[in-house]
VOROKE-294094 format. One record per residue: residue number from 1; x, y, z of N, C-alpha, C in turn. Coordinates in steps of 0.1 Angstrom, whole numbers. Example, Ala and Ser with C-alpha at 12.3 -4.5 7.8 and 13.67 -1.06 7.14 Angstrom:
<sites>
k / n_u / n_v / n_w / ca_u / ca_v / ca_w / c_u / c_v / c_w
1 / 132 / -57 / 78 / 123 / -45 / 78 / 132 / -33 / 78
2 / 128 / -22 / 71 / 137 / -11 / 71 / 129 / 0 / 79
</sites>
This chain:
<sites>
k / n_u / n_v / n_w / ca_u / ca_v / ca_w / c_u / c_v / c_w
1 / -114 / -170 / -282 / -103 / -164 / -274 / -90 / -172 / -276
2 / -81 / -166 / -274 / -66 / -170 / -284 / -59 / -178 / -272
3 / -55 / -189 / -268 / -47 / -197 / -259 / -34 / -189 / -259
4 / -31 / -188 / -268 / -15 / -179 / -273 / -19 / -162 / -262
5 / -27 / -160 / -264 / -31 / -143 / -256 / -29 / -147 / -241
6 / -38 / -158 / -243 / -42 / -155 / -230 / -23 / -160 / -217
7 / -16 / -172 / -226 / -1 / -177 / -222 / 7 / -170 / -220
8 / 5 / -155 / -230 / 14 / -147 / -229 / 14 / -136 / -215
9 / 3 / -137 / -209 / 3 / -128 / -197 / 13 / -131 / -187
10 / 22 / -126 / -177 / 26 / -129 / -169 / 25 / -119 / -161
11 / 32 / -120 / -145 / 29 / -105 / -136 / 42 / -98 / -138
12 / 48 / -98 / -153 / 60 / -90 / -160 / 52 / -78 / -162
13 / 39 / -80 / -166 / 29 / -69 / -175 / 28 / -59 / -162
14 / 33 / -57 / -149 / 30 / -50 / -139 / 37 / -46 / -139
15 / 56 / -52 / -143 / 66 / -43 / -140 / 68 / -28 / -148
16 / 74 / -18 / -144 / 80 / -3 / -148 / 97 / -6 / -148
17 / 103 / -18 / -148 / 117 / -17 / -149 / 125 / -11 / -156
18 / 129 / -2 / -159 / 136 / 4 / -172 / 126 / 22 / -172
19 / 117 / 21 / -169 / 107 / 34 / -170 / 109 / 44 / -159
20 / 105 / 53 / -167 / 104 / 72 / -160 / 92 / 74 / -160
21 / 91 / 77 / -145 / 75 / 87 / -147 / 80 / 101 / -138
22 / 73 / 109 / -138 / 72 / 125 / -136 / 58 / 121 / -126
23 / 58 / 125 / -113 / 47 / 128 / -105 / 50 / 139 / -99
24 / 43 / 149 / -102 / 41 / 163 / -95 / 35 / 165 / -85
25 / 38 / 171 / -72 / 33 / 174 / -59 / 38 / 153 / -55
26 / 46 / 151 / -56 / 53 / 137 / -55 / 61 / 136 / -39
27 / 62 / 147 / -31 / 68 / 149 / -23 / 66 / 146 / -9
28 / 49 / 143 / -8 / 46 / 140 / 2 / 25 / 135 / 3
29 / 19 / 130 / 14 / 10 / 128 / 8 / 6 / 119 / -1
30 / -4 / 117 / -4 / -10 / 109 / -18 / 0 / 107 / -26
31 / 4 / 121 / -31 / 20 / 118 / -39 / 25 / 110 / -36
32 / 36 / 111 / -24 / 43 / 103 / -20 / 39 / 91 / -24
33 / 32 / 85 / -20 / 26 / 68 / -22 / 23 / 67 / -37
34 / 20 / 76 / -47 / 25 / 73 / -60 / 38 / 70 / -63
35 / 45 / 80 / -59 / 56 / 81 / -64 / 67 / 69 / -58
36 / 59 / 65 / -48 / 71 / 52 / -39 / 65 / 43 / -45
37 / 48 / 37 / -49 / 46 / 32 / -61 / 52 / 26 / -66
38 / 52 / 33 / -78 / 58 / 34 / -87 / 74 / 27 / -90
39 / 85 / 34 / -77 / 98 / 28 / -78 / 97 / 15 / -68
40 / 85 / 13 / -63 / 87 / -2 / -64 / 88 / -13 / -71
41 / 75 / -8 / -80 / 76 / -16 / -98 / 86 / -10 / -102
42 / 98 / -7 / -100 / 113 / -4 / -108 / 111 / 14 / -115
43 / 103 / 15 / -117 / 107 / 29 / -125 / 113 / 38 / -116
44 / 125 / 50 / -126 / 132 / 59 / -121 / 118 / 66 / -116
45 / 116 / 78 / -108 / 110 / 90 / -105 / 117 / 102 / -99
46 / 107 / 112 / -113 / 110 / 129 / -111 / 102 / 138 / -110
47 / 104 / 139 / -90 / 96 / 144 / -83 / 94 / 163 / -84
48 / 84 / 170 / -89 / 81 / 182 / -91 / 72 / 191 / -85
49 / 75 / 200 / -80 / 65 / 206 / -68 / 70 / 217 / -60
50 / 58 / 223 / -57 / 61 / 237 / -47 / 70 / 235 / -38
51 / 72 / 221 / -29 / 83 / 214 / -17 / 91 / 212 / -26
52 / 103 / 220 / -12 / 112 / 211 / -17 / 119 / 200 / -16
53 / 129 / 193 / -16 / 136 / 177 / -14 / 131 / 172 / -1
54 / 123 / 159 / -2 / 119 / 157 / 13 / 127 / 139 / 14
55 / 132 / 142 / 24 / 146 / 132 / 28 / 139 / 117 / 30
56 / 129 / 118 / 36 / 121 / 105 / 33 / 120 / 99 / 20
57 / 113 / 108 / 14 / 106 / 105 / 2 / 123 / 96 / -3
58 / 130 / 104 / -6 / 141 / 100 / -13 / 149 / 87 / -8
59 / 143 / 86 / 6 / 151 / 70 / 12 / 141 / 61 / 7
60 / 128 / 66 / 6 / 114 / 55 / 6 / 122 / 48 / -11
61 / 121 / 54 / -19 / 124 / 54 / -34 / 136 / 47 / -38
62 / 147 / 54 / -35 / 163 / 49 / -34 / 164 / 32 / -29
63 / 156 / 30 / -20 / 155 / 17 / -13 / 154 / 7 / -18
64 / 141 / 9 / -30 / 139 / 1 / -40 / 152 / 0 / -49
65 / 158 / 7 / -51 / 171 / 1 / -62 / 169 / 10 / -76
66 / 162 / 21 / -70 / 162 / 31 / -86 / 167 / 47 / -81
67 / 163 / 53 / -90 / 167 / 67 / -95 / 158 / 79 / -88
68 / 157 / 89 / -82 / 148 / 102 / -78 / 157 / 113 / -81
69 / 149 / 118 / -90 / 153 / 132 / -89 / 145 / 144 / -86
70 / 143 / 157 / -82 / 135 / 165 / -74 / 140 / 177 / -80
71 / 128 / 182 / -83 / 124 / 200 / -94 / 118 / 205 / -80
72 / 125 / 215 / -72 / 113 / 223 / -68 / 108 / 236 / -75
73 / 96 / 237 / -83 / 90 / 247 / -89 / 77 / 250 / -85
74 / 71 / 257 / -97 / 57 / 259 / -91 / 51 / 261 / -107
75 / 45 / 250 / -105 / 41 / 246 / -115 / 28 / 245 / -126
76 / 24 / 258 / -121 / 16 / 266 / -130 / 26 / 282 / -133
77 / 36 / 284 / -132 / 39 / 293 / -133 / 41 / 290 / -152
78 / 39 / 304 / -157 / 44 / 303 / -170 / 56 / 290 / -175
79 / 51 / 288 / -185 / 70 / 278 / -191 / 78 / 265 / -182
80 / 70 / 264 / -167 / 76 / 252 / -162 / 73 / 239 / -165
81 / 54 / 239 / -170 / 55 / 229 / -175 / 61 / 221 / -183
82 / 70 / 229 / -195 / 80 / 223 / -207 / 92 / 221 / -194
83 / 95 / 231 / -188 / 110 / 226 / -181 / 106 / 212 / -176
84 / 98 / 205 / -172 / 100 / 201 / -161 / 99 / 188 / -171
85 / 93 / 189 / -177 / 93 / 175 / -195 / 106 / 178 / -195
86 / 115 / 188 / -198 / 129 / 185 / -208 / 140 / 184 / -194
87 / 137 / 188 / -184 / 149 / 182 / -171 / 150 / 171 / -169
88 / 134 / 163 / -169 / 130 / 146 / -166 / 140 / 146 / -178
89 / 131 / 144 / -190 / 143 / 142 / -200 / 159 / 136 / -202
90 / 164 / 150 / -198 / 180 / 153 / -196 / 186 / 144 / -184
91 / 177 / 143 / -172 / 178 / 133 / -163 / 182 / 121 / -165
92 / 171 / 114 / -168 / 166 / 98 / -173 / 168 / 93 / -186
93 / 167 / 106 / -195 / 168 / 103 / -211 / 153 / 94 / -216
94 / 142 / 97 / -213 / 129 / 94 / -218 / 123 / 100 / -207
95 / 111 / 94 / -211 / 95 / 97 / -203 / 86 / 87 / -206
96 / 81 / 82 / -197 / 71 / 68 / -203 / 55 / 71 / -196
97 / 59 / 80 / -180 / 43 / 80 / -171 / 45 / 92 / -168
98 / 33 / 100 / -168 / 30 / 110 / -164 / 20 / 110 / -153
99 / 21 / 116 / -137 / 12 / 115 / -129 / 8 / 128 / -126
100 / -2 / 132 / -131 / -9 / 149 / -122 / -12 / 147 / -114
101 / -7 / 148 / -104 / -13 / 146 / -89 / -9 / 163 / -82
102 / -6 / 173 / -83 / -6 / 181 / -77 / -16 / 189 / -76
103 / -21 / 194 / -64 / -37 / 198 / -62 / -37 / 209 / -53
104 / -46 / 220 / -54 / -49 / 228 / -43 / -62 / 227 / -38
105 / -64 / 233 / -29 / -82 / 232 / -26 / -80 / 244 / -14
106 / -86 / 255 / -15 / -90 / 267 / -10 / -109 / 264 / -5
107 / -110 / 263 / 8 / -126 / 267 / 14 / -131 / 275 / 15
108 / -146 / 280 / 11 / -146 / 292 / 16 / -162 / 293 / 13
109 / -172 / 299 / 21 / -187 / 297 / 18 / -190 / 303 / 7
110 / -198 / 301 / -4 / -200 / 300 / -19 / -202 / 315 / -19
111 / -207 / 324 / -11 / -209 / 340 / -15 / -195 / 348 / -9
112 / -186 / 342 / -1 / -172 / 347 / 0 / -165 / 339 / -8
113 / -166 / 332 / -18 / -154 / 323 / -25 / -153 / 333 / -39
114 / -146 / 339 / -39 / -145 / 348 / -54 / -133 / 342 / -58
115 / -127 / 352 / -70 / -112 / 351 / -79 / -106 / 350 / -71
116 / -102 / 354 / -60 / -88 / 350 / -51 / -92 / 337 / -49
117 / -104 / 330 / -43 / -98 / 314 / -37 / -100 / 306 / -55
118 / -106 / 312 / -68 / -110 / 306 / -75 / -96 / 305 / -87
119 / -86 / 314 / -89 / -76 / 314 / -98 / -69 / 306 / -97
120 / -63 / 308 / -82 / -53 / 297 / -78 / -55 / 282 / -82
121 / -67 / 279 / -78 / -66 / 261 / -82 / -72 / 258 / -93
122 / -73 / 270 / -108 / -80 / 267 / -121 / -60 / 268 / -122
123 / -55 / 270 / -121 / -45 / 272 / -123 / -33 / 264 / -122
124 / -31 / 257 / -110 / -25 / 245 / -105 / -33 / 231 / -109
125 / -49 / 229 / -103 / -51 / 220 / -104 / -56 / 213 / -117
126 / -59 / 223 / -129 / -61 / 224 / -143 / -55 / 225 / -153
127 / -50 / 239 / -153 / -42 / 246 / -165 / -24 / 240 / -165
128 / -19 / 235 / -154 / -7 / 231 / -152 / -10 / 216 / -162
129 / -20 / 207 / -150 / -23 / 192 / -154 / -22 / 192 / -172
130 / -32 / 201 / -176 / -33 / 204 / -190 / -18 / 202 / -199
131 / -12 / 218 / -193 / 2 / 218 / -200 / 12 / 211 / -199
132 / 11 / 203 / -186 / 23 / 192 / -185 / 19 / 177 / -197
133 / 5 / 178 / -197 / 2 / 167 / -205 / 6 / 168 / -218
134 / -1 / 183 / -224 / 5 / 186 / -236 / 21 / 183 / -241
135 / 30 / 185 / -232 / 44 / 186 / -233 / 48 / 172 / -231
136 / 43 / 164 / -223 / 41 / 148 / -226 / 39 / 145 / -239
137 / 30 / 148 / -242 / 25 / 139 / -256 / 37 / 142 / -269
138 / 38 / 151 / -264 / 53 / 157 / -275 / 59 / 146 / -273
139 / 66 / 138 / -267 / 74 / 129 / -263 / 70 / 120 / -266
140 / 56 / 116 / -263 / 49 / 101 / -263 / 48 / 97 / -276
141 / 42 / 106 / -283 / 32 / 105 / -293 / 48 / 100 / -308
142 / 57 / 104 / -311 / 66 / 100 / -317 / 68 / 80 / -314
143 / 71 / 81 / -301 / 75 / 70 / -297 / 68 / 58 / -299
144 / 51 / 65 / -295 / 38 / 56 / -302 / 35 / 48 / -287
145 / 36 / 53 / -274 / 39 / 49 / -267 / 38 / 58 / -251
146 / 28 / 51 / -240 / 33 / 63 / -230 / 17 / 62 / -223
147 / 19 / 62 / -209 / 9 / 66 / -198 / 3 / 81 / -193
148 / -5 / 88 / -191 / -8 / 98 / -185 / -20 / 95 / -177
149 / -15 / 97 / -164 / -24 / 94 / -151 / -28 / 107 / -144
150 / -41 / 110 / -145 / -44 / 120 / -138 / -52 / 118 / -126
151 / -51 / 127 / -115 / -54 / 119 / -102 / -68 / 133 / -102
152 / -77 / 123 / -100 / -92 / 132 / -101 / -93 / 132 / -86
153 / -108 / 126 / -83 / -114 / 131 / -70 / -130 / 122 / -70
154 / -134 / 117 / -62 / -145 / 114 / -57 / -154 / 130 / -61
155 / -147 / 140 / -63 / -156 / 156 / -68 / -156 / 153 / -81
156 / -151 / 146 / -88 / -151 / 145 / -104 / -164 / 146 / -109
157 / -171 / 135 / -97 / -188 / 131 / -99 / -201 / 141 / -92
158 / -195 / 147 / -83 / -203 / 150 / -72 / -198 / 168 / -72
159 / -207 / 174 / -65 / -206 / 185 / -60 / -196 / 186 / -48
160 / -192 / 199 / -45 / -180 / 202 / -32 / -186 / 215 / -20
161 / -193 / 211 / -8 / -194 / 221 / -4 / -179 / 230 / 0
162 / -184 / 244 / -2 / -174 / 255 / 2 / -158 / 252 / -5
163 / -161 / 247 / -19 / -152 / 251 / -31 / -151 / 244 / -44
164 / -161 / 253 / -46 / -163 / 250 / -60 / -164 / 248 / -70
165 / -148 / 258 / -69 / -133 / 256 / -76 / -128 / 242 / -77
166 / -128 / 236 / -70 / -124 / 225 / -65 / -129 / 213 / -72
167 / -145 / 215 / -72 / -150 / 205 / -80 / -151 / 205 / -95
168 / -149 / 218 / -96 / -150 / 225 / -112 / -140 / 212 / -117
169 / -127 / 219 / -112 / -116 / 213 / -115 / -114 / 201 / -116
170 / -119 / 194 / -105 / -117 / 180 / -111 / -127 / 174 / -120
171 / -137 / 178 / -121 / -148 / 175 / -132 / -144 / 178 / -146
172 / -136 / 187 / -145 / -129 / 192 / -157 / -116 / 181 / -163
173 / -108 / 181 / -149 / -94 / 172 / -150 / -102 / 156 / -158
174 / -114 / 153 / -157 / -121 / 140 / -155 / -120 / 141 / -172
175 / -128 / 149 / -177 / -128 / 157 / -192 / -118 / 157 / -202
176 / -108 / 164 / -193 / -92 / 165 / -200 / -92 / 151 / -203
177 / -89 / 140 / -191 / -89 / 123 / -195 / -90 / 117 / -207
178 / -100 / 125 / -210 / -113 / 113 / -220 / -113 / 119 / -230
179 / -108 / 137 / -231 / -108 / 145 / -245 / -94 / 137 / -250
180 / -82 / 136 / -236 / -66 / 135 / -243 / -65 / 117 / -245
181 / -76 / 106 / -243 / -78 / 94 / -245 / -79 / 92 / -258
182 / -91 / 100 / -260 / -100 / 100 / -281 / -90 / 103 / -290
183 / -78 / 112 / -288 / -72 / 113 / -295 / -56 / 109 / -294
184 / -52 / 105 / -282 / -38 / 100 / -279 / -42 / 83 / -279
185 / -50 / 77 / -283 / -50 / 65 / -279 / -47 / 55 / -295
186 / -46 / 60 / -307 / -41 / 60 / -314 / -28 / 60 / -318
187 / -19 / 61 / -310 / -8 / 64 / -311 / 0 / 54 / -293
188 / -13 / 47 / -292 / -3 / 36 / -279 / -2 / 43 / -267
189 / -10 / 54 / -265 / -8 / 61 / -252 / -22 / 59 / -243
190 / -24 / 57 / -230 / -32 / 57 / -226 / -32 / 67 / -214
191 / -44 / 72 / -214 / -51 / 84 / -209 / -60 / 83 / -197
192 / -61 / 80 / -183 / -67 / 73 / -171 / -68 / 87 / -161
193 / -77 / 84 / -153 / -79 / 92 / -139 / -80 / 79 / -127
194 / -78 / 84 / -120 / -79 / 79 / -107 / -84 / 88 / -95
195 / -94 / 85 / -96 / -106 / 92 / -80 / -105 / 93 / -67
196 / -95 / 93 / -60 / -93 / 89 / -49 / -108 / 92 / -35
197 / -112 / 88 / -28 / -122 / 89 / -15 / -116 / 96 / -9
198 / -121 / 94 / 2 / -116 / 103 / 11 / -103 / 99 / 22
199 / -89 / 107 / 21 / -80 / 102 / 28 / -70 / 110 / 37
200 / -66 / 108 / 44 / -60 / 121 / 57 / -48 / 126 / 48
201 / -56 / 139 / 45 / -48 / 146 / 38 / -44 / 160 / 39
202 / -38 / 175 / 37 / -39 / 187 / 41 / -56 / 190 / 38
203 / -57 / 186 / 23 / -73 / 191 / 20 / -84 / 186 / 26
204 / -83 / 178 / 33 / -95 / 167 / 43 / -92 / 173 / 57
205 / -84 / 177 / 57 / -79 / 181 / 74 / -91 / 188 / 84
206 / -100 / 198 / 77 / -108 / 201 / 84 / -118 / 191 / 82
207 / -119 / 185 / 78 / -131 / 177 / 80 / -127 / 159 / 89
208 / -119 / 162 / 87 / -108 / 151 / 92 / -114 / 155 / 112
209 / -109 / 165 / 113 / -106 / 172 / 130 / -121 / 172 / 132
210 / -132 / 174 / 123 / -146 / 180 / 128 / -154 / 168 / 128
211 / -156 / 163 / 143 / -161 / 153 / 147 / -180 / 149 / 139
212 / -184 / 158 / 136 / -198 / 157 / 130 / -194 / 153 / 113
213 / -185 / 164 / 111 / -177 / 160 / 98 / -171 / 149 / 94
214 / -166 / 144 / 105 / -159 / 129 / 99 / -167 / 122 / 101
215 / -177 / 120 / 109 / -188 / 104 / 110 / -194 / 108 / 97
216 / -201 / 117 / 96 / -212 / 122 / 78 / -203 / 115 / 72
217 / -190 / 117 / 70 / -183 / 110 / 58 / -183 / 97 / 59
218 / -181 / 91 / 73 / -175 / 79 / 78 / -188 / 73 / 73
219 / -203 / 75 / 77 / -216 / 68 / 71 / -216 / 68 / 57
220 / -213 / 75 / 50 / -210 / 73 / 34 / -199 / 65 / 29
221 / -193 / 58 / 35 / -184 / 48 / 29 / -187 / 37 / 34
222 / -190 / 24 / 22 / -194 / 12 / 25 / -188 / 4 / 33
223 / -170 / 10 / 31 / -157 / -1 / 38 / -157 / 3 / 50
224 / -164 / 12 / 60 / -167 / 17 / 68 / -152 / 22 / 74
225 / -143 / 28 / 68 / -130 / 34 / 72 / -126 / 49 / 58
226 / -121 / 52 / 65 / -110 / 66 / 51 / -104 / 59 / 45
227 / -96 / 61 / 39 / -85 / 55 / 29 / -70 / 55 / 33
228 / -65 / 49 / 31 / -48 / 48 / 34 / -43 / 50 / 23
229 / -27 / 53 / 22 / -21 / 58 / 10 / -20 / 44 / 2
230 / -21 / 30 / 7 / -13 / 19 / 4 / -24 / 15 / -4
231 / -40 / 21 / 1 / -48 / 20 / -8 / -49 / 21 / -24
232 / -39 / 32 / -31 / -42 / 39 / -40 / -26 / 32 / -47
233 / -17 / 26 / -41 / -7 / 19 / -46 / -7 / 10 / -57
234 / -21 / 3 / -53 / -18 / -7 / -70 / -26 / -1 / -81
235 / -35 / 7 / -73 / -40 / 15 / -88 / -29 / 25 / -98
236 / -21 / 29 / -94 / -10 / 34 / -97 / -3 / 31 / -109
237 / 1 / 18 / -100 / 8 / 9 / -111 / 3 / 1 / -121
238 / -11 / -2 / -116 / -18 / -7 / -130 / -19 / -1 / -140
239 / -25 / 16 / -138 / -23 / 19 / -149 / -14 / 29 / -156
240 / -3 / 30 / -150 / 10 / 26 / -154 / 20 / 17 / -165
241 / 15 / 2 / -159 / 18 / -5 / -167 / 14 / -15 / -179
242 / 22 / -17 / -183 / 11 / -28 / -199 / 3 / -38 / -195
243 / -3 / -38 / -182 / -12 / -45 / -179 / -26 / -41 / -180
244 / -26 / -20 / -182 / -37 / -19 / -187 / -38 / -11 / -198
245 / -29 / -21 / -211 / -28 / -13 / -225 / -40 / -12 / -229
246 / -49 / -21 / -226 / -63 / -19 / -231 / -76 / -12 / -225
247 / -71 / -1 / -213 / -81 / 9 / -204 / -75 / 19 / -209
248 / -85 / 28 / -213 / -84 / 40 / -220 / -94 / 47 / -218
249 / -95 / 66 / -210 / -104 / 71 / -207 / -114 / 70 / -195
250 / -104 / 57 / -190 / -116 / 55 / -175 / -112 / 65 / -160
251 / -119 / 67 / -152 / -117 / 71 / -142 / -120 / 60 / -129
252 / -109 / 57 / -125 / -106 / 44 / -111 / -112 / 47 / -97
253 / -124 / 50 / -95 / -124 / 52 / -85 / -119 / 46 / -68
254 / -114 / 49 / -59 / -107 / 43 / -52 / -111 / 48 / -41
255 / -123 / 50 / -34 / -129 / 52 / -27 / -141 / 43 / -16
256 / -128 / 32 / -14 / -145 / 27 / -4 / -156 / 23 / -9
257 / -160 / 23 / -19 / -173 / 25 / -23 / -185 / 40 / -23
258 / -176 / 50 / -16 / -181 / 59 / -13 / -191 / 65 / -24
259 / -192 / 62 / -32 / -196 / 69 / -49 / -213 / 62 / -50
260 / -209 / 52 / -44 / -222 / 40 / -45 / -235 / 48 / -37
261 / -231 / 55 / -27 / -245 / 60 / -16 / -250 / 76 / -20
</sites>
């Protein structure tokens, strides 16, 4: 082991000072706490999503001493994925992190869940994640250089009662990870998921309110609590920054231990 390697670390390898990341569905939620994240370790952020400008978000951000700018789109629609690459762009003038964090999740008992609850979130939660990545690596891949964080699910591993869209999807998003790692890691980019447990969120909400439903969950988690957004904060940044040039293809889970039972 090299004295010289090991001297050279400092907790500089955490900062994003100078850096742009793109978090989509960044507006509130889970997002949110990426995306404030994030400009706490210094990087600009360019917030994209069905919402639009949320005044918080933009004081949480601003605060820190950086940059927000805000796309409201919808971002599985045809061709937004490239806009939303070349606005960051034109904005900031690079791209260094890419966060998919924008998600749907539609319930519905497995013999009423057809193509209407099942398009929608192959759509947003998949095929967008996909295309925004794709249009990243345009950018990255020249540079030789560049993060893509995709925010999976404690469903990545496991089954989803009543949407199974839902779990598809992130089992899939888990896939994308590890297919766009094997071949973007060559080129200095690293390719990550992050799992989150279970946390008070629109998509947890019913099970959040349903008192039988939240203790079942509540006995499945070792830390014996849900999650907080502040939970998911340094995972963010870690692999974000050159602290984890050398994680590629992993999935973070951030769950409590909930994965363990």
């Amino acid at each position: 082991m090299s004295n010289e390697s090991i001297n050279a670390f400092s907790m500089d390898f955490f900062s994003l000072k100078g850096k742009t990341a793109i978090v989509t569905g960044g507006n509130r939620g889970l997002g949110q706490a990426f995306a404030v994240a994030l400009a706490k370790a210094g990087a600009n952020v360019f917030i994209a999503g069905i919402s639009s400008e949320n005044t918080r978000t933009r004081e949480l951000i601003e605060q820190q001493g950086v940059e927000v700018e805000f796309m409201s789109v919808d971002i599985s629609s045809d061709g937004v994925p490239r806009k939303i690459i070349n606005a960051c762009c034109h904005r900031f003038g690079n791209l260094d992190i890419l966060v998919n964090n924008a998600g749907i999740c539609k319930l519905n008992k497995i013999l009423r869940f057809g193509r209407s609850d099942w398009d929608p979130m192959i759509d947003v939660n998949l095929t967008a994640a996909f295309e925004l990545s794709h249009e990243a690596a345009k950018i990255m891949v020249p540079r030789r250089s560049g993060k893509i964080i995709n925010i999976c699910s404690v469903f990545s591993f496991s089954g989803g009662r009543w949407s199974p869209a839902y779990a598809a999807t992130k089992h899939a998003l888990a896939g994308l990870t590890k297919s766009y790692c094997d071949e973007l890691g060559q080129y200095n980019i690293q390719v990550n998921g992050i799992a989150p447990g279970y946390y008070h969120t629109d998509i947890t909400a019913i099970t959040h309110s349903t008192p039988k439903e939240y203790k079942r969950v509540l006995e499945h988690i070792p830390a014996n609590r849900w999650g907080e957004p502040q939970d998911l904060m340094g995972a963010v940044v870690y692999l974000a920054s050159r602290a984890s040039d050398y994680v590629n293809g992993h999935i973070l889970a951030v769950d409590g231990g909930y994965l363990v039972r």
